[in-house]
Structure formats: C-alpha cells, structure tokens
N, CA, C and O of each residue as an XYZ file, in Angstrom:
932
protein
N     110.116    360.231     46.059
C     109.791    358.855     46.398
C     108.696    358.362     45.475
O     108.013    359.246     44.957
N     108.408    357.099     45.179
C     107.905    356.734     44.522
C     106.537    356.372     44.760
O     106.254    356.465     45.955
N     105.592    355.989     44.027
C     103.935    355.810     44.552
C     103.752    354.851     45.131
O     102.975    354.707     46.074
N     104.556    353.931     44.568
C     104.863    352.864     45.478
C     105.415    352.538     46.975
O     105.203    351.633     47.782
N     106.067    353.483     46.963
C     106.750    353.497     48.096
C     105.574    353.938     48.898
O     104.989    353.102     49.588
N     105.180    355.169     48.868
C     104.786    356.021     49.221
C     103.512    355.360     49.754
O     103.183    355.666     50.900
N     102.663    354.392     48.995
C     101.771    353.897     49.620
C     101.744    352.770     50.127
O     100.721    352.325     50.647
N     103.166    351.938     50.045
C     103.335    351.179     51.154
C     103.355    351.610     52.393
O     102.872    350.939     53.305
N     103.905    352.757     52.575
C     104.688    353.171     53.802
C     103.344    353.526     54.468
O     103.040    353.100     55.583
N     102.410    354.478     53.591
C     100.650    354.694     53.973
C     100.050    353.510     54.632
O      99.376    353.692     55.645
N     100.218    352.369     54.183
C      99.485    351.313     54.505
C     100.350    351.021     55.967
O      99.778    351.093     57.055
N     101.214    350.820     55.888
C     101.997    350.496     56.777
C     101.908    351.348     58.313
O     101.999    351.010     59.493
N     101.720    352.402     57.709
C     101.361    353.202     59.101
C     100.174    353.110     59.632
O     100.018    353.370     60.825
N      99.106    352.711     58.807
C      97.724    352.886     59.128
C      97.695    351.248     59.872
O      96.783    350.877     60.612
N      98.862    350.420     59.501
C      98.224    348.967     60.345
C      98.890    348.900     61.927
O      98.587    348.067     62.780
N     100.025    350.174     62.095
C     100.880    349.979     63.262
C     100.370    351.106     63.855
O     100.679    351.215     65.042
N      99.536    352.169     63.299
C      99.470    353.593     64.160
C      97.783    353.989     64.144
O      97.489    355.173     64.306
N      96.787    353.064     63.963
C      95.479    353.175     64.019
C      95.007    354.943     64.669
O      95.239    355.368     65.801
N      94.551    355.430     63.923
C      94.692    356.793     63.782
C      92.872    357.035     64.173
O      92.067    356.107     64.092
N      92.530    358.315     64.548
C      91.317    358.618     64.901
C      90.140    358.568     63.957
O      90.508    357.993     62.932
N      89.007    358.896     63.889
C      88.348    358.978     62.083
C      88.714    360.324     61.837
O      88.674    361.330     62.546
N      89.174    360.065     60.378
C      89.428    361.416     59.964
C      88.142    362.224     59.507
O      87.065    361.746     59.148
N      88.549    363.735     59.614
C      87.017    364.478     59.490
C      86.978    364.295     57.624
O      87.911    364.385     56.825
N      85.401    363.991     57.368
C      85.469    363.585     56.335
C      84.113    364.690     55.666
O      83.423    364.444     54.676
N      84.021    366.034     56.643
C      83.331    366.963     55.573
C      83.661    368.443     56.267
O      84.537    368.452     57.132
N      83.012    369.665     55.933
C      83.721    370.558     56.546
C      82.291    370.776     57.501
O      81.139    370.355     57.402
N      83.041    371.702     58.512
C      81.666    372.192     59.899
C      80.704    373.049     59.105
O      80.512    373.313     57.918
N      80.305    373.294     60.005
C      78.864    374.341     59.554
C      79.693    375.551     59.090
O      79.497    376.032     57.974
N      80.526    376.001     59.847
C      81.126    377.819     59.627
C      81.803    377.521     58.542
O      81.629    378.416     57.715
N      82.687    376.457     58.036
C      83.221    376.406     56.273
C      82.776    376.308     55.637
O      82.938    376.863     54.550
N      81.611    375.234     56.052
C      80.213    375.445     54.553
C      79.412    376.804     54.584
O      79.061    377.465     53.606
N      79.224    377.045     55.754
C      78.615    378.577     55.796
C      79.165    379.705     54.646
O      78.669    380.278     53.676
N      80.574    379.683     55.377
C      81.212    381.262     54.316
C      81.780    380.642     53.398
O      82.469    381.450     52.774
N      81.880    379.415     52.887
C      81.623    378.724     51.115
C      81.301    379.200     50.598
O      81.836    379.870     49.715
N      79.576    379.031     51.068
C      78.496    379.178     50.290
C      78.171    380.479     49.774
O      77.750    380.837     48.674
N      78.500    381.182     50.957
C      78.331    382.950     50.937
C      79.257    383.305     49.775
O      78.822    383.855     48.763
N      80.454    383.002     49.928
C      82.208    383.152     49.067
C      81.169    383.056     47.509
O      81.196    383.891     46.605
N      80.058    381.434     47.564
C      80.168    380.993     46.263
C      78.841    381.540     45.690
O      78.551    381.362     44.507
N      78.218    382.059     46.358
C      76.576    383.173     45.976
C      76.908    384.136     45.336
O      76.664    384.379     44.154
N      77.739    385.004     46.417
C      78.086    386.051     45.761
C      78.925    386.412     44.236
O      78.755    387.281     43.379
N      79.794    385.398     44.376
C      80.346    384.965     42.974
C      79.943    384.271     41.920
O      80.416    384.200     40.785
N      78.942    383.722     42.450
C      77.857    382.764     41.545
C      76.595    383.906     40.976
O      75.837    383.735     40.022
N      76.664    384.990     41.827
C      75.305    385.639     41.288
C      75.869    386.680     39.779
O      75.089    386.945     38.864
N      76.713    386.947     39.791
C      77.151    387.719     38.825
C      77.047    386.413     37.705
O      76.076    386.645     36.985
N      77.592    385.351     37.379
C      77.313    384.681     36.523
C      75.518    384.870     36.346
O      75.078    385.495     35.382
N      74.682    384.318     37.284
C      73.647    384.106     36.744
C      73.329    385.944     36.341
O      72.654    386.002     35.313
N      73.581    387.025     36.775
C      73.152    387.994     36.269
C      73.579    388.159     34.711
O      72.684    388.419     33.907
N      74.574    388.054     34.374
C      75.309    387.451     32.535
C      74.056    386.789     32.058
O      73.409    387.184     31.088
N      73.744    385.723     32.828
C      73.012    385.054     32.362
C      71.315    385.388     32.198
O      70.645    384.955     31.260
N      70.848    386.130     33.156
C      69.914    386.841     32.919
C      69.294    387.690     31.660
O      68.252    387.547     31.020
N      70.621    388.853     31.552
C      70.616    390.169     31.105
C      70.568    389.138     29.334
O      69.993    389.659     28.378
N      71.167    387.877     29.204
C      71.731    387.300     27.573
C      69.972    386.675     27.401
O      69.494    386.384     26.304
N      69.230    386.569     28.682
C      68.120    385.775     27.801
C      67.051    387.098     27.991
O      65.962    386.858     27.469
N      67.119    388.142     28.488
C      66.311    389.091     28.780
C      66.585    390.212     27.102
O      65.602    390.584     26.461
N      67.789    390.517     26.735
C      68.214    391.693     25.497
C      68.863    390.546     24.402
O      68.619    390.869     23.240
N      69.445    389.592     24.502
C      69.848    388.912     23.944
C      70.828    389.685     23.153
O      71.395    390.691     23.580
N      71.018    389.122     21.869
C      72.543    389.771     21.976
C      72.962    391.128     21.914
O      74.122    391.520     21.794
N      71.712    391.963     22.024
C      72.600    393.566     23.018
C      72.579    393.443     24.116
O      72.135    394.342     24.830
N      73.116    392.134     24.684
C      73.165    392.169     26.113
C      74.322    392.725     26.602
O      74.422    393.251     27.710
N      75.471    392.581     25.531
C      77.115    392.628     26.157
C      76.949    393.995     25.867
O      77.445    394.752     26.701
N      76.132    394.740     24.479
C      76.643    396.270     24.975
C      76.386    396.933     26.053
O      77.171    397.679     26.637
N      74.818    396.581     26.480
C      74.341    397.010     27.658
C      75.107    396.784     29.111
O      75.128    397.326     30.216
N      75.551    395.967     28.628
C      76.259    395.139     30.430
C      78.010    395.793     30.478
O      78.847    395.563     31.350
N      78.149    396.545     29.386
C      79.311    397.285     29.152
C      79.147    398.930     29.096
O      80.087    399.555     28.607
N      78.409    399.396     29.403
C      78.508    400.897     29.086
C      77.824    401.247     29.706
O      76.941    400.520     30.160
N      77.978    403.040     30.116
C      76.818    403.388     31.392
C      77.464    403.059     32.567
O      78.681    403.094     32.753
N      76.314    402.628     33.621
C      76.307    402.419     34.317
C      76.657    401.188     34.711
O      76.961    401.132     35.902
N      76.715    400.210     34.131
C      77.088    399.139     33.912
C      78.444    398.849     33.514
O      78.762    397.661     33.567
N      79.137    399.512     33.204
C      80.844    399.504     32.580
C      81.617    398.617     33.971
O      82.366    397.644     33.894
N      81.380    398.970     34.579
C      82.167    398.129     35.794
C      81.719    396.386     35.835
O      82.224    395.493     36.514
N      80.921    396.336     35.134
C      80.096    394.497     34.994
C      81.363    393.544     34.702
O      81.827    392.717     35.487
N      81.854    393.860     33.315
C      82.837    392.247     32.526
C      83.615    392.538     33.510
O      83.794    391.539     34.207
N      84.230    393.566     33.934
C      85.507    393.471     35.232
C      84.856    392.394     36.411
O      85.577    391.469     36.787
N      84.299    392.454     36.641
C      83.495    391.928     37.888
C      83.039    390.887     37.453
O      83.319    390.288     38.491
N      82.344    389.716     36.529
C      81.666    388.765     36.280
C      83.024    387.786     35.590
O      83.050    386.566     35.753
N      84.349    388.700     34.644
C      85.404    387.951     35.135
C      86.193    387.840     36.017
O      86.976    386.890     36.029
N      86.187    388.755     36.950
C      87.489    388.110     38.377
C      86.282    387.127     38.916
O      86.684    386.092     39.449
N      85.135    387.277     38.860
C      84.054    385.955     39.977
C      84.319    384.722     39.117
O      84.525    383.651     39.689
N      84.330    384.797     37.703
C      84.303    383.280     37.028
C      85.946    382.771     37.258
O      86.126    381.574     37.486
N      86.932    383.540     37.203
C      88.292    383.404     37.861
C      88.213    382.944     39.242
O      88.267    381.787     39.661
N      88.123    383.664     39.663
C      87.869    383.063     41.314
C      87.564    381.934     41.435
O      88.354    381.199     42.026
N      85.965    381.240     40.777
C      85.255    380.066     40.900
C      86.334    379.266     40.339
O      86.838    378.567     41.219
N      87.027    379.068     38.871
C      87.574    378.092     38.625
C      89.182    378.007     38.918
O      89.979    377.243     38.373
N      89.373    378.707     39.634
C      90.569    378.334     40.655
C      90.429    377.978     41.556
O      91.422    377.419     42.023
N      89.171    378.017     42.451
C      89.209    376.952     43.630
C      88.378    375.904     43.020
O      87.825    375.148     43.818
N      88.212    375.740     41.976
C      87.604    374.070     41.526
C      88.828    373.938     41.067
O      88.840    372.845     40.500
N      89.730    374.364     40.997
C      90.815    373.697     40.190
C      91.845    373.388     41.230
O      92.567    372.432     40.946
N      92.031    373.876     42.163
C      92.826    373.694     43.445
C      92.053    372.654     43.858
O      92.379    371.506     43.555
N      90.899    372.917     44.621
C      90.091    371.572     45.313
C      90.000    370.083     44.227
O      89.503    369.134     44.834
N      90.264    369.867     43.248
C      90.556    368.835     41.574
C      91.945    368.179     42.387
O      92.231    367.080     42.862
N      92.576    369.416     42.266
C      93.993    368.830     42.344
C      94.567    368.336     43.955
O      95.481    367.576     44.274
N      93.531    369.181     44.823
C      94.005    368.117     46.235
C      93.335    366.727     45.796
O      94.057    365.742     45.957
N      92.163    366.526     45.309
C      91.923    365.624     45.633
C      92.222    364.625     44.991
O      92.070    363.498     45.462
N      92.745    364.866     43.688
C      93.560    364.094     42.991
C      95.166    363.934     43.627
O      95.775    362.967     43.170
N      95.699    364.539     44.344
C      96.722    364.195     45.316
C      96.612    363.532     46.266
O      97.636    362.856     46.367
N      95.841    363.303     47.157
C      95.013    362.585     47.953
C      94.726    360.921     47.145
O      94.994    359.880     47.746
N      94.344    360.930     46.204
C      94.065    359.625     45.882
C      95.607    359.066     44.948
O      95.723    357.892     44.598
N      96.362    359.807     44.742
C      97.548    359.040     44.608
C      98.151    359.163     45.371
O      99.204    358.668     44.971
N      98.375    359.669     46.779
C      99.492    359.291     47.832
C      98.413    358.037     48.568
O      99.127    357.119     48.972
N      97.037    357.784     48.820
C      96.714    357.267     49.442
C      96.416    355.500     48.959
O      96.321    354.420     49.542
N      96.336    356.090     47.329
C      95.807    354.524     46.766
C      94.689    354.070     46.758
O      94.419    352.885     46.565
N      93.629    355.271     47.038
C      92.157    355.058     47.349
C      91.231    356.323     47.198
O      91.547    357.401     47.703
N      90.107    356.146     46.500
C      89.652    356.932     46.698
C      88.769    357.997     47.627
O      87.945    357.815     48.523
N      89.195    358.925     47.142
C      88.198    360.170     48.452
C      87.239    359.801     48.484
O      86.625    359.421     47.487
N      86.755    359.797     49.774
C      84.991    359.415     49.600
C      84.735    359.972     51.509
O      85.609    359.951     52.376
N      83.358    360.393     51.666
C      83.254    361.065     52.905
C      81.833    360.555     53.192
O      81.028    360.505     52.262
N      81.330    360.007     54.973
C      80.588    359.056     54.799
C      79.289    360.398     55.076
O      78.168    360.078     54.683
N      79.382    361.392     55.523
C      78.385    362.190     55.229
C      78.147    363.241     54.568
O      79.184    363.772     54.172
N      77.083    363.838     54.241
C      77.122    364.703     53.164
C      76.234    366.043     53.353
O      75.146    365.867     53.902
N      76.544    367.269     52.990
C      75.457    367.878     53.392
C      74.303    368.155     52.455
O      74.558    367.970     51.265
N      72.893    368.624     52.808
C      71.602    368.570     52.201
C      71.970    369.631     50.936
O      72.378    370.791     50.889
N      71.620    368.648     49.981
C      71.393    369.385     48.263
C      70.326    370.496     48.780
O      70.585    371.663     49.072
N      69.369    370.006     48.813
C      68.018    371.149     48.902
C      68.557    372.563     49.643
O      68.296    373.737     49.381
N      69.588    371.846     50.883
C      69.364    373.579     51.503
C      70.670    374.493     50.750
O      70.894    375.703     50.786
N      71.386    373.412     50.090
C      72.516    374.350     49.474
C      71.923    375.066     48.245
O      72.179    376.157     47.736
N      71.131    374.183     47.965
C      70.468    374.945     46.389
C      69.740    376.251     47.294
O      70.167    377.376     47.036
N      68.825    376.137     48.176
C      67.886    377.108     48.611
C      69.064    378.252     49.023
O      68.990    379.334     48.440
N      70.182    378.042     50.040
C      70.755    378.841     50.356
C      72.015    379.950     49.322
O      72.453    381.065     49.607
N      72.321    378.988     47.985
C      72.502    379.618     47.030
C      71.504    380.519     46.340
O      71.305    381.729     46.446
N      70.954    379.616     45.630
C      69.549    380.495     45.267
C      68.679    382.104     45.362
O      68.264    382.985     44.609
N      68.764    381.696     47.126
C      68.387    383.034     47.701
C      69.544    384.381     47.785
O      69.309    385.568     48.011
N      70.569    383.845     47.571
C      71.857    384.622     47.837
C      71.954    385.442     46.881
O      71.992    386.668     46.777
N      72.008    384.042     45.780
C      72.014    384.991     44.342
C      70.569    386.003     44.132
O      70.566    387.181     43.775
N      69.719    385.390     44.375
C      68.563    386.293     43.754
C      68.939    387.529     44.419
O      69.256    388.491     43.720
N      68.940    387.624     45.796
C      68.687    388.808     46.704
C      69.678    389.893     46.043
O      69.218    391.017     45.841
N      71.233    389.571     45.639
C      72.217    390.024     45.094
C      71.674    390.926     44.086
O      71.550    392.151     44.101
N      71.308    389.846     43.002
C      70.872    390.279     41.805
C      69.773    391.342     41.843
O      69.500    391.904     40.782
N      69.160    391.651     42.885
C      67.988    392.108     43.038
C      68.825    393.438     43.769
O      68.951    394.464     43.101
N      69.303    393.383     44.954
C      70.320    394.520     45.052
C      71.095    395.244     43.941
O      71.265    396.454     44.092
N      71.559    394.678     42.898
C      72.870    394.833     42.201
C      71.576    396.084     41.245
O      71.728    397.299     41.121
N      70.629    395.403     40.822
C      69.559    396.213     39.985
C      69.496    397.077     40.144
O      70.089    397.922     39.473
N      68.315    397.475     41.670
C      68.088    398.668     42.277
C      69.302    399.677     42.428
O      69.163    400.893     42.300
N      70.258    399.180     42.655
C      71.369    400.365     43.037
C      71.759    400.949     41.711
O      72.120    402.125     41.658
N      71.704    400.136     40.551
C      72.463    400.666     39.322
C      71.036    401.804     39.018
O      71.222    403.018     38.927
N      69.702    401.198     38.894
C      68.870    402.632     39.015
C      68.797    403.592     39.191
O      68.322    404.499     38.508
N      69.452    403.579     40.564
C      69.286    404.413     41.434
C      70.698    405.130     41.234
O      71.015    405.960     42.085
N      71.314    404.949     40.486
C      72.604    405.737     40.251
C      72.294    406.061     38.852
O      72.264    407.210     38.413
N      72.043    404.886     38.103
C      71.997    406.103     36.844
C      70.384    407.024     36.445
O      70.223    407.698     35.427
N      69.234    406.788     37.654
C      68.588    407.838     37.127
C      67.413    407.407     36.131
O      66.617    408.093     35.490
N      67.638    405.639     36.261
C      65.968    404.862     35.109
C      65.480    404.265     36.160
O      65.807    403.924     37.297
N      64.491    404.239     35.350
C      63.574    403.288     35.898
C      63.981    401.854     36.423
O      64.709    401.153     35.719
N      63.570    401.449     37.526
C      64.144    399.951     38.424
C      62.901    399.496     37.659
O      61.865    400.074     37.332
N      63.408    398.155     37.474
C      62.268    397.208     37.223
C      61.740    396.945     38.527
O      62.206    397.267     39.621
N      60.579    396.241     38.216
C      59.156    396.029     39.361
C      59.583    394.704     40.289
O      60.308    393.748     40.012
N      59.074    394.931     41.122
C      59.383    393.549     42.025
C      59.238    392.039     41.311
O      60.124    391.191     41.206
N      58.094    391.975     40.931
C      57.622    390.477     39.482
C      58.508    390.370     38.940
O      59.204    389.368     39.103
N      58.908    391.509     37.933
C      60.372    391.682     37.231
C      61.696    390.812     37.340
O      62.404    390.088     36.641
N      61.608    391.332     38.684
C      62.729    390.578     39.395
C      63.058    389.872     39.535
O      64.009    389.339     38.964
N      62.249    389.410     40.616
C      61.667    388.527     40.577
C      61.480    387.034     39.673
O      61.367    385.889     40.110
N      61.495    387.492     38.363
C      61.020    386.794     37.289
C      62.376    386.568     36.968
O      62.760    385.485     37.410
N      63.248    387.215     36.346
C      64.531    387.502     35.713
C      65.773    387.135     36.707
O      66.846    386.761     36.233
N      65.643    387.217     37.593
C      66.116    387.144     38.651
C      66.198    385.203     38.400
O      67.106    384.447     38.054
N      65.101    385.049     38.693
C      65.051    383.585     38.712
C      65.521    382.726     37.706
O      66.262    381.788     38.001
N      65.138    382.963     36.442
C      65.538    382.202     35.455
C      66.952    382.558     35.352
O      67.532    381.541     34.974
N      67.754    383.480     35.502
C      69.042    383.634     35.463
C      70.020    383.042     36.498
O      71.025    382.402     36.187
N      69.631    383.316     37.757
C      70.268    382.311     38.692
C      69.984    381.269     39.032
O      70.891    380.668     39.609
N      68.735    380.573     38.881
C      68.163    379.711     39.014
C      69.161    378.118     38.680
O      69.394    377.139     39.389
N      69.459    378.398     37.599
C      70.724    377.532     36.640
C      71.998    377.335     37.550
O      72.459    376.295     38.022
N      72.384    378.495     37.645
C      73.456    378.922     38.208
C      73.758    378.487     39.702
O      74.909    378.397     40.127
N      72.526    378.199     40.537
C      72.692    378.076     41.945
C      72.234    376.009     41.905
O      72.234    375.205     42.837
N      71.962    375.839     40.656
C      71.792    374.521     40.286
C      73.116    373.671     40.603
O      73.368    372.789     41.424
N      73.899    374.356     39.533
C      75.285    373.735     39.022
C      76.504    374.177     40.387
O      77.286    373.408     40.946
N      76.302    375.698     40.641
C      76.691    375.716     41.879
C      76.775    374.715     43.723
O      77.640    374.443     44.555
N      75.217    374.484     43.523
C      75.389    373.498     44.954
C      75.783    372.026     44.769
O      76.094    371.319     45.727
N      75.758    371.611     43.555
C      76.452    370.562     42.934
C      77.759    370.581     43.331
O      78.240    369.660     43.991
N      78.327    371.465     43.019
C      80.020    371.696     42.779
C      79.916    371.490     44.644
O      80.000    370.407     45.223
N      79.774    372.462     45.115
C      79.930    372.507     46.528
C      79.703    371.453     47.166
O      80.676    371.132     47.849
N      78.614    370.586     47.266
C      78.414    369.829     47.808
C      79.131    368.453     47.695
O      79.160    367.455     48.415
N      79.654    368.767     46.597
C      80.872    367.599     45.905
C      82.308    367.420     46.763
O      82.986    366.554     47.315
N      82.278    369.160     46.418
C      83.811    369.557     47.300
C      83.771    369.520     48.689
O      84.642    368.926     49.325
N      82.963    370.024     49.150
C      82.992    370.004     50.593
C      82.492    368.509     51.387
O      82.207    368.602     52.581
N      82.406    367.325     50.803
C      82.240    365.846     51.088
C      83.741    365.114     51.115
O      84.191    364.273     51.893
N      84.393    365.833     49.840
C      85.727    365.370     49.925
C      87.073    366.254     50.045
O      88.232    365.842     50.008
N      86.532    367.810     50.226
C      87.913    367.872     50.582
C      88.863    368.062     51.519
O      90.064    368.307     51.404
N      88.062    367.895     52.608
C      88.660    367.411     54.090
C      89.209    366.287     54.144
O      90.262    366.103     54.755
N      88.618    365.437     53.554
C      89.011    363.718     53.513
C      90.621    363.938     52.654
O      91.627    363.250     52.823
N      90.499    364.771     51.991
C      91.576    364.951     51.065
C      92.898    364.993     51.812
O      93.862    364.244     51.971
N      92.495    366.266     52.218
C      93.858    367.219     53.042
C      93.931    366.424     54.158
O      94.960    366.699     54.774
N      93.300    365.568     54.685
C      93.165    364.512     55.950
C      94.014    363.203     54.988
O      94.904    362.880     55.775
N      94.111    362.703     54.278
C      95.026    362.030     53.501
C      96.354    362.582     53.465
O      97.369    361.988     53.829
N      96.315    363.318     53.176
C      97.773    363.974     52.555
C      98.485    364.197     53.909
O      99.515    363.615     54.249
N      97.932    364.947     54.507
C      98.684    365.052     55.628
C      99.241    363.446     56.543
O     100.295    363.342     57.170
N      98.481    362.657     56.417
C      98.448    361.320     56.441
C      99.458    360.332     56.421
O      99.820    359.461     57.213
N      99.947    360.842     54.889
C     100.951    360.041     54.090
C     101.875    360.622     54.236
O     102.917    359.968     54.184
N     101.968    361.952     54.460
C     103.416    362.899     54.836
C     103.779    362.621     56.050
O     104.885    362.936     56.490
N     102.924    362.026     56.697
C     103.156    361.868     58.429
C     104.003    359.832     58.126
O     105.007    359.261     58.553
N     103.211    359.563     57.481
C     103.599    357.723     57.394
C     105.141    357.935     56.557
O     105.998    357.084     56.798
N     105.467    358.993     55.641
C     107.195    359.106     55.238
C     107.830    359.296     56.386
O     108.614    358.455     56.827
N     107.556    360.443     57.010
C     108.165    361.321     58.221
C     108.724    359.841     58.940
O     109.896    359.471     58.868
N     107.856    359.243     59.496
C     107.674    358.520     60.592
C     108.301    356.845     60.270
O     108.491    355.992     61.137
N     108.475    356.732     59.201
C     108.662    355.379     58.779
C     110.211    355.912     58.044
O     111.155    355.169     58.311
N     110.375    356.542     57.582
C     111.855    356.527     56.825
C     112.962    356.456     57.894
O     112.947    357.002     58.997
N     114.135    355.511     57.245
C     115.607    356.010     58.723
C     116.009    357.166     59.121
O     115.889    358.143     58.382
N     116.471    357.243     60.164
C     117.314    358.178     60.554
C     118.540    357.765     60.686
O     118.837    356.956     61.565
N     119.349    358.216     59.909
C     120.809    357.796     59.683
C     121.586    358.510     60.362
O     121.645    359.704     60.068
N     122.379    358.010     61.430
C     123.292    358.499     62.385
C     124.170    359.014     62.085
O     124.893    358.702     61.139
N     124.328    360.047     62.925
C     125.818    360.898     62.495
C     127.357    360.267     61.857
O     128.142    359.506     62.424
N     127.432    360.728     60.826
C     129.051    359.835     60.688
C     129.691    360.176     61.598
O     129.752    361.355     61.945
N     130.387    359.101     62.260
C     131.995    358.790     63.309
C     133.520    358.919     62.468
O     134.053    358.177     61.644
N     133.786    359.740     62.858
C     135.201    359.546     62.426
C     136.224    358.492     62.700
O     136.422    358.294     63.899
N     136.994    357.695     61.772
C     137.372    356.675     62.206
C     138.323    357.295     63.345
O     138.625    358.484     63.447
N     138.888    355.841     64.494
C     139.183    355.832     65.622
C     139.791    357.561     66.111
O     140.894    358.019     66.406
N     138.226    358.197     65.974
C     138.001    359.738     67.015
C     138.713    359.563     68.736
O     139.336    360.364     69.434
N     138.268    358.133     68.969
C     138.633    357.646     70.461
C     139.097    356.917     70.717
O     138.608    356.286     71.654
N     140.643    356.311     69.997
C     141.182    355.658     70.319
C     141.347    355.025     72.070
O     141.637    355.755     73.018
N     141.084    353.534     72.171
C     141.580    352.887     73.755
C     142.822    352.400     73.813
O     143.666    352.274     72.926
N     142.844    352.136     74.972
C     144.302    352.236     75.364
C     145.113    350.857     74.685
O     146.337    350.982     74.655
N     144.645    349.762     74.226
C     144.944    348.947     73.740
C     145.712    349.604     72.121
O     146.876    349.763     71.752
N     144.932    349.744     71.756
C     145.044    350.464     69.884
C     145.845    351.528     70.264
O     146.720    351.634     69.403
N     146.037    352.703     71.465
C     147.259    353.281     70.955
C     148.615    352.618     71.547
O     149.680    353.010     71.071
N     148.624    351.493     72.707
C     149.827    350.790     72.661
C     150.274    350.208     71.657
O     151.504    350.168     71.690
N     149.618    349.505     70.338
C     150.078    349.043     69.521
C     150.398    350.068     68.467
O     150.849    349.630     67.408
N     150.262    351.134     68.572
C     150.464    352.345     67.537
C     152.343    352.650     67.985
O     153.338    352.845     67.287
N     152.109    352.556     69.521
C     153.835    353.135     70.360
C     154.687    351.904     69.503
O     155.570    352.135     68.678
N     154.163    350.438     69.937
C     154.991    349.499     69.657
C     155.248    348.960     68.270
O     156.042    348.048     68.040
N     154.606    349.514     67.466
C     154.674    349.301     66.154
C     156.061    350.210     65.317
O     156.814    349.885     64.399
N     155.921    351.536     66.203
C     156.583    353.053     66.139
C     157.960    352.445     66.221
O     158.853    352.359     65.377
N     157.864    351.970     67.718
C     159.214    351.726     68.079
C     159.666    350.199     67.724
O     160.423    349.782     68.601
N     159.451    349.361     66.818
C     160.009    348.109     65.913
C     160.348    348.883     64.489
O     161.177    348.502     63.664
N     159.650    349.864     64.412
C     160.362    350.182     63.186
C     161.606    350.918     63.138
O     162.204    351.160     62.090
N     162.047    351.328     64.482
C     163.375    352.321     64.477
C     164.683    350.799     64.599
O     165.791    350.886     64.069
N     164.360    349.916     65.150
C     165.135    348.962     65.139
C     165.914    348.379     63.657
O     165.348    348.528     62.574
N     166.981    347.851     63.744
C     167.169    347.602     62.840
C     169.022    347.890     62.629
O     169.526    348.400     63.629
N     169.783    347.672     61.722
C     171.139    348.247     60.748
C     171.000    349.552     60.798
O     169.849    349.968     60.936
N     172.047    350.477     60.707
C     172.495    351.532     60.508
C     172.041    351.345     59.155
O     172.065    350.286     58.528
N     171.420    353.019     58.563
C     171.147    352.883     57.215
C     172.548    353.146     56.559
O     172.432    353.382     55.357
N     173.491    353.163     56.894
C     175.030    353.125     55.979
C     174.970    351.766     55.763
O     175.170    351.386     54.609
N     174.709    350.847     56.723
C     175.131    349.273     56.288
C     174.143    348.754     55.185
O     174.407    347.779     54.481
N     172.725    349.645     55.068
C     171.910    348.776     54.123
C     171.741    349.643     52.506
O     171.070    349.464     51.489
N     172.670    350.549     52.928
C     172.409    350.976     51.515
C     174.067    350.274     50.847
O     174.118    349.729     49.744
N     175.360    350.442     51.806
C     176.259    349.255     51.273
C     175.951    347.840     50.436
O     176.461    347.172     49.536
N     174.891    347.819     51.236
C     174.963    345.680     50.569
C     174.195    346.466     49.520
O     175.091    346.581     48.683
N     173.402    346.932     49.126
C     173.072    347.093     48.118
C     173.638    347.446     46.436
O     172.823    347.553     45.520
C-alpha cells in the first residue's frame, strides 16, 4: 500500500477512533537494564580508549597478547552490539515517521545528568574490575586506586558522554515509535474491506426461476417432426 494511502487511512482512524495517550518513553525497568545492557558495553569501548591514550600506539599489542588476548574479541562483539541496536532503534523510528506522516517526538524525557552519572559509574567500576582481575591472573602489578581512578576516567568519561546522549535520544522516542506503527497497522486492519464470500450464480434457485427453466424445457420439445424440417430444407 502506498504512503499515501497508508496515512490517510492513519489520519482517518485517529479522527473516528480517538485512542488513549500513547506511552511516549520507556518505564524505569527498560531504562534501567538499557543502561546496564549499555555500561557494560560502553565500558570496553572507553577501556580501548583508555589503554590508546595511556601506551599509545603499543596499545593494540598490549590489549592483544597475554593476558589480554581475549580484549579485540570482546570490545568488537560490544561495538557490534551497540551499533545494531542504534541501527534497529534508526530504523523503527524512521518507520514510524513514514507510516505516520509525523514526526517522533515524546513529551517527556529522562534526566541527562543521571544517565551520564549512571553510565559513568558503570563504566568506571567495570573498568576498574576488568583491571584488577587481569592482575590478578597474570601475576603484575594492579595499578593504584588514583591510577584508576585517573585512567579510568579520562577513558570512559567520553564514552559515557556520547553514550547517555544516544540513550536518552532513543528511549524518548522509541516507544512513541513502536506506538505508531502498531497504530497504522491497526488503522489498515480496521479501515480496509472485507470482501464477501463469492456466491455462486443461482446456488438457490426459487421456485419462480426453476418453473421457467421446466417451461422453457418443455416449448422447446414442441414443434414438427425433425423428418419434416430437415425435408423442406
């Protein structure tokens, strides 16, 4: 169907079927394990990012060998991860604004500050875990709490920047989204015909229509012997 169509029929439903407010951000428990989903996956970036301004460019051998060999596996499935659900959440909401004819927009929003703080801390704490344990397995020296602290910060710091951005973006509109879509699939459903079963012609003949079927039958047996009419011929 066409966009046209498609958002007539949208409009059309929304002026005959006045619908509830749609939820236009996610609850506390979706932004909750988001955020968690997007720390934990966000902290391995800022640790990349750490280790490149801390050794600079022996950062990749270091972050590859040893104890560390398990890192690029892990810092690419998290940067995979991240840009497939920005790329899924892109594309609802770019579906959403062409079935609807309008743009996403959600009238509340949740607090920048605590998403940054609650990223932030996620990542650091991570990063600060992820340290100590590799120490402690291969047998060096852990850096010092300051350390950490320090490195810790400037590496995720960025990272939990650009992170609560993204989130706080997505999670404003993509309820509103999937609250559209479902929307407009409901205004086709509900607005297109339902075209009745085909009838077979006269399935039920009445009693009228098959008397004229008998009497039609029986005018045609009337008539000349067919010897006399094939004679004159």
């Amino acid at each position: 169907m066409s966009r046209i169509v498609v958002r007539g029929n949208f409009e059309r439903l929304g002026a005959a079927y006045p619908a509830g407010p749609i939820i236009v951000a996610m609850n506390r428990r979706r932004l909750a394990l988001s955020a968690a989903a997007l720390g934990l996956l966000g902290s391995q970036a800022g640790h990349l990012f750490a280790y490149q301004l801390r050794f600079g460019a022996a950062a990749h051998q270091i972050q590859s060998t040893g104890v560390h060999a398990y890192f690029p596996l892990v810092v690419k499935t998290a940067l995979g991860v991240i840009a497939t659900g920005l790329i899924a959440g892109l594309l609802l909401v770019g579906l959403a604004r062409l079935l609807s004819g309008r743009r996403v927009r959600s009238d509340s929003e949740p607090s920048y500050v605590s998403l940054l703080a609650t990223l932030f801390s996620l990542q650091l704490a991570t990063f600060a875990a992820q340290e100590i344990v590799e120490g402690l397995v291969s047998g060096t020296s852990v850096m010092s709490a300051p350390e950490l602290l320090l490195w810790g910060t400037l590496g995720q710091l960025p990272i939990a920047v650009v992170a609560a951005s993204a989130l706080r973006w997505m999670s404003t509109r993509l309820e509103s989204a999937v609250g559209l879509i479902r929307d407009a699939i409901g205004a086709v459903l509900r607005i297109a015909p339902v075209s009745a079963p085909a009838r077979p012609p006269y399935a039920t003949p009445d009693i009228a229509l098959l008397m004229s079927w008998v009497a039609g039958s029986s005018l045609a047996k009337r008539g000349p012997p067919s010897s006399l009419r094939i004679s004159s011929t």
